[in-house]
N, C-alpha and C positions, 0 to 999 in steps of 0.2 A: 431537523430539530422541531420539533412540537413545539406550541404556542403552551403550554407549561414549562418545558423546560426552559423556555424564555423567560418566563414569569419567575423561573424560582431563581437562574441566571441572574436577573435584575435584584430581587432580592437582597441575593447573597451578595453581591454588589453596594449594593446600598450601606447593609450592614457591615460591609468590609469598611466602606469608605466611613461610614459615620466611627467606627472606631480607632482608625487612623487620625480620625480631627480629634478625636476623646483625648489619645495618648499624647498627642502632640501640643493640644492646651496646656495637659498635663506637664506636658515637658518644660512650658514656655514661663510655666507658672513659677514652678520650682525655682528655675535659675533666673527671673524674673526677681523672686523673693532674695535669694542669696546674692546676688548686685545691690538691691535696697539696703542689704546689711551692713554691706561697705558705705555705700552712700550715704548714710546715719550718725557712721560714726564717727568720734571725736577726732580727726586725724590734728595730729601736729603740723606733719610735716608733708612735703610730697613723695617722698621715699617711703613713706609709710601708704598710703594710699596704693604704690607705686606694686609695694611689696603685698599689699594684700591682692590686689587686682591680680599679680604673678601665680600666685597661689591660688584663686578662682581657676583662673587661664588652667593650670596643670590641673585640677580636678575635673575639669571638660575635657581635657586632652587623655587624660585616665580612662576616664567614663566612655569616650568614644571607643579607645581602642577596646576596653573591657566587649563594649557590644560588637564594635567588628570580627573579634575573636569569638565571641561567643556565637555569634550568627542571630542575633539577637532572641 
């Protein structure tokens, strides 16, 4: 291997990994944000909380298998 194709090796590397941390802030943000929505609101009760939190849970649970199926 030549001292370029190490260079562009490293590169591509780099650029792989800084976009893995991009998408993955990304991700952290989103469902960051959508917990804050819960935690804001008015609940009455604890069944109510209980019940939205449920509902969070299964749209991660969606979403995962969406991308496992998909191959992302």
């Amino acid at each position: 291997m030549t001292q370029l194709d190490r260079r562009l090796l490293e590169q591509l590397k780099k650029q792989v990994q800084a976009e893995l941390a991009k998408k993955e802030i990304e991700c952290v943000e989103y469902w960051l944000q959508e917990v804050h929505k819960i935690y804001v609101r008015k609940h009455q009760t604890l069944p109510e909380i209980k019940a939205e939190l449920q509902q969070l849970i299964e749209r991660m649970k969606n979403r995962l298998q969406v991308l496992r199926t998909r191959g992302l």
